[in-house]
Structures are given as C-alpha cells and as structure tokens.
N, C-alpha and C positions, 0 to 999 in steps of 0.2 A: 504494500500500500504506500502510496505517494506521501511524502510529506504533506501534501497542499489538504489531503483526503482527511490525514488523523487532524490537523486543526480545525477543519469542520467538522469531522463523527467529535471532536471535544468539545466544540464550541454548542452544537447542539444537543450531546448528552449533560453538559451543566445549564444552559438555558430548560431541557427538561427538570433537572434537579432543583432548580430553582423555583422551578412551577409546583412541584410541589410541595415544598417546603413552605410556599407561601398559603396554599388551601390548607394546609397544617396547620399555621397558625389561626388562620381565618374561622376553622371549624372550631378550636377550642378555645377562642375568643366569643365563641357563643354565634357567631355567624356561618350559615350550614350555606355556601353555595349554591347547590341544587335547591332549595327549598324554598319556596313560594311563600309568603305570610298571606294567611287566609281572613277574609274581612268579618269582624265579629257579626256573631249574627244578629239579628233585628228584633228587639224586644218592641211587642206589641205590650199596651197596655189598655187593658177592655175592662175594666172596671173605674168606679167612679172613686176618690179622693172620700173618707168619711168627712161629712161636715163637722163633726162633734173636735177630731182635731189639726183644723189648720194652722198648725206650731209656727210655719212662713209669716203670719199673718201678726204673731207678736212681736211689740216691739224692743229691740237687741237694746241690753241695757252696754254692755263693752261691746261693740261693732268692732270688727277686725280691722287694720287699717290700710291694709290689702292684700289681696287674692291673688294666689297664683294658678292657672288656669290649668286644665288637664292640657297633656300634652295629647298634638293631633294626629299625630303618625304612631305606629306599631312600633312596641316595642320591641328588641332584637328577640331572636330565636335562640329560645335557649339548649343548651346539646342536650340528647338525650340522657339520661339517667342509667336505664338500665344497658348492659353490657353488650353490644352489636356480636360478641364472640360466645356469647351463653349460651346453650342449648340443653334442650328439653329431650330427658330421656324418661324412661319410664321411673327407674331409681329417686330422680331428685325431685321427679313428678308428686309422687309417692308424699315425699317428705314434706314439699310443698302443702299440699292438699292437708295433709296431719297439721302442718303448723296454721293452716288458716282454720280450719274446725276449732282448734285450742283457741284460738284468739276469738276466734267468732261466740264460742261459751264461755271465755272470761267475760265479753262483753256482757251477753245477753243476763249473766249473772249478776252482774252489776248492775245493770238496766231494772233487772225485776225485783231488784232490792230500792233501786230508787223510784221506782212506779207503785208497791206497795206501802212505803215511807216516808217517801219525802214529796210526791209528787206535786209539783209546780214550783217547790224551790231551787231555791238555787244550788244549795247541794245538800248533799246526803254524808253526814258525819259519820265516820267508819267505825269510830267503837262506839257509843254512845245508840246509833242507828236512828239518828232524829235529824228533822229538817234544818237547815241551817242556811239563812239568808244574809249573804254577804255583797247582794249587788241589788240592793234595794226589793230584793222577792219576786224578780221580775222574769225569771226560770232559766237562769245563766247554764245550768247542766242540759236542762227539757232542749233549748235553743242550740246549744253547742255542739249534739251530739243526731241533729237533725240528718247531716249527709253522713255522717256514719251508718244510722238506721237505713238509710237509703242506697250506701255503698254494698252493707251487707246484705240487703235483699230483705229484711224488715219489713216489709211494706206495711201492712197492717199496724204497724206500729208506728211507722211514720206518719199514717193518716190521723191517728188516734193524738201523736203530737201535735201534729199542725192545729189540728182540732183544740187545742189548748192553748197551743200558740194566737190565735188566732183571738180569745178571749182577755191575752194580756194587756192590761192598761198601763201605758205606761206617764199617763198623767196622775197618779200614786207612785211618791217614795216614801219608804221608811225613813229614811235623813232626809235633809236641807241640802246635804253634798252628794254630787255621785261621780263617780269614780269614770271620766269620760273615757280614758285607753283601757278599760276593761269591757263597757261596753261597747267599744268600737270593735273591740276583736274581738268578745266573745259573742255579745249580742248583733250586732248589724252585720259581722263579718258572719257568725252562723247563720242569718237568715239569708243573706245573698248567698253564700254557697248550695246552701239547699234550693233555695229557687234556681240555680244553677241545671242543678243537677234533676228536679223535678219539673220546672217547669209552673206550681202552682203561684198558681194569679195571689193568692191566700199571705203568701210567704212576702211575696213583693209589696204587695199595700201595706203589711207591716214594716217592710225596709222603707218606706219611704216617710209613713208615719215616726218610725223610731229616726232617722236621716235628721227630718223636720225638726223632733224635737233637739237635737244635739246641735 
C-alpha cells in the first residue's frame, strides 16, 4: 500500500473514531441522538371548577414579586435507567417475579393496617397503631400512595381512595401553619401523579383546587 493510501485509510479511521467518541459523550450527557422528544399529551379538562373554592379569587396578602415562567421547550432526554445489556432468562425471571409478590404483600399489609386504623389520616403510627395527623389530616398516606395502588394493579382500591380523596376539604386545618414543601410533594405531587397515570377527571379538580389554595 502507497504511502499517499495509509494517510487516508488514517485520516479516515480517526475522523470515524472521532464520531464516535462524540455520540459517547452526547448519549451520556442525557442526549440520545436517534431519539425524537414526543409532544406531551393534551389534557382535556371537562368538568367545571367547584364554586365553593375559588382560592384565585382571594386576595394574596405577601404577593411574590416575581414569576418565573415555565420553560417552553422539552426538556433533554434522559438515558435510560435500566441496562440495554440485561436479559431475561427464565432463572432471574423466577426471582424477579418472587421479589415483586414480597413487595407487593408488604405493601398490601400495610395498606390494610392503614384502611382498618387510620383511615383518612395522615399516617398510621406503627406501635401504638393509631391515626396520626401531621399535615393538617388532610390524608398525606391515602394521597401518597395513590399511583402505587394503581402501579400494582389495586384497582378496587384505588377507586375506593379517590373516592375519599375526592371528599377532602382542604379549606380545614388543624394549625394556623402548614407545612407548604410537604404538601407540595406529598399532596399535589400524589395527586398529579395519579391522574397521571389514571386519567381521572376526580384527581385533577382536586390538583387544581389544592394548586389554588397554595
């Protein structure tokens, strides 16, 4: 082979090496080249607003003194979690399937210890076995553990929360103070996840009523 040959078979196997060294970093930068960002989908909203609470409608005694806006564009794609090199044999299948049952009945035991004891508080005290309200009684466990009951296929029991959900007032506290980053993430973040992942109209008028009031 000519001289003139191997500086271009080199110039072009490091111009390849380079390529992909660069989708290397690109993909574990959270950016998946081949991958398209798909447009959220479109939430209808078909019910009406309760009049009893338009929280919008009072007047902000500390008004923020400004807003920063959601952002308009998608955010990056984040790389996948589980292993592109795993696979699925009958062996690890097995184990799989054992270790989600166990979990699935530590839950449901726990679940029917707080359905017969404590139900609609907030939580359920583990030695004592008595309700215990620590975010105002407004069902921080019932709420929290809504897309769980729905991830594991609970259904019946999901219906039966919402169904309670759906009774909670949350123009009653127990205190004068509440605790806003707990209900943000256990309360309003449980309810948009479950409407997430259900779809019921039930769950969203409560996030917007709880939204309103905070």
């Amino acid at each position: 082979m000519s001289r003139a040959r191997r500086q271009i078979l080199g110039a072009c196997l490091g111009a390849f090496l380079l390529l992909l060294l660069y989708r290397y970093h690109r993909t574990n930068d959270g950016i998946l080249p081949s991958t398209t960002p798909h447009a959220a989908p479109e939430v209808i909203l078909n019910f009406e607003i309760n009049p009893k609470y338009l929280w919008r409608k009072i007047p902000v005694l500390y008004p923020v003194a400004e807003v920063q806006p959601l952002p308009a564009t998608l955010s990056k794609t984040l790389p996948k979690v589980q292993s592109a090199d795993s696979k699925v044999s009958r062996l690890n299948l097995g184990r799989q399937t054992t270790r989600q049952s166990a979990a699935k009945a530590a839950f449901e035991r726990c679940w029917k210890s707080y359905r017969s004891l404590a139900w609609g508080a907030d939580e359920l005290a583990p030695l004592s076995g008595s309700p215990k309200n620590m975010l105002q009684g407004w069902g921080a466990t019932l709420i929290d553990n809504l897309d769980t009951l729905w991830i594991m296929g609970m259904h019946d029991e999901f219906k039966k929360a919402v169904a309670a959900v759906a009774n909670i007032k949350f123009e009653g506290a127990q205190s004068p103070e509440i605790n806003t980053h707990d209900v943000n993430i256990h309360l309003l973040g449980g309810l948009l996840a479950a409407f997430g992942l259900s779809a019921d109209q039930k769950l969203l008028e409560k996030s917007i009523e709880l939204g309103d009031m905070l």
